[in-house]
C-alpha positions in Angstrom: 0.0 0.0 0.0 3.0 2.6 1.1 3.9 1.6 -2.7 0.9 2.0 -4.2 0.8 5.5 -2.4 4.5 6.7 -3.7 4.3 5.4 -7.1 0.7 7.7 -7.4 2.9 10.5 -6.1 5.6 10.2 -8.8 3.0 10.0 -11.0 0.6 12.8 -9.5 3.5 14.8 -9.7 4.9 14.3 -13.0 1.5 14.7 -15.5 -0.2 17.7 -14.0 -3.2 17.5 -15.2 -3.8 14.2 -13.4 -3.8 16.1 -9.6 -6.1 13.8 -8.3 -3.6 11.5 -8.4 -1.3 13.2 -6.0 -3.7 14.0 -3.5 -4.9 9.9 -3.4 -1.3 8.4 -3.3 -0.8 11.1 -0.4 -3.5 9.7 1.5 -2.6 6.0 0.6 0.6 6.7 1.9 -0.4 7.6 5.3 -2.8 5.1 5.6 -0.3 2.7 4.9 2.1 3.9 7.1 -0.2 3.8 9.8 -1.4 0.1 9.3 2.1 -0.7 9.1 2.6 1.3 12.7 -0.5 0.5 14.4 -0.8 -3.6 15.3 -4.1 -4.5 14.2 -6.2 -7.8 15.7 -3.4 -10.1 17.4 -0.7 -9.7 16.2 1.1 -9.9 19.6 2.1 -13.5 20.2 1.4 -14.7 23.8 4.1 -17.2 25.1 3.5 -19.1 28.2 
């Protein structure tokens, strides 16, 4: 997904008319980022 997100950027950024682009890989990125930050369900393993 943070790929996804940078290779929209580059692309965002290199056609202009296609500004949508940037602002979607932007928030991709982030989102990314943040699942890759944030543990999400259980992913903690428990050993006894």
């Amino acid at each position: 997904m943070v790929t996804l997100g940078i290779i929209l950027i580059i692309v965002g950024l290199l056609v202009d008319s296609l500004s949508i682009l940037l602002t979607i890989g932007i928030i991709l990125l982030i989102v990314g980022l943040i699942l890759n930050l944030v543990p999400i369900g259980g992913t903690r393993r428990r050993v006894f």
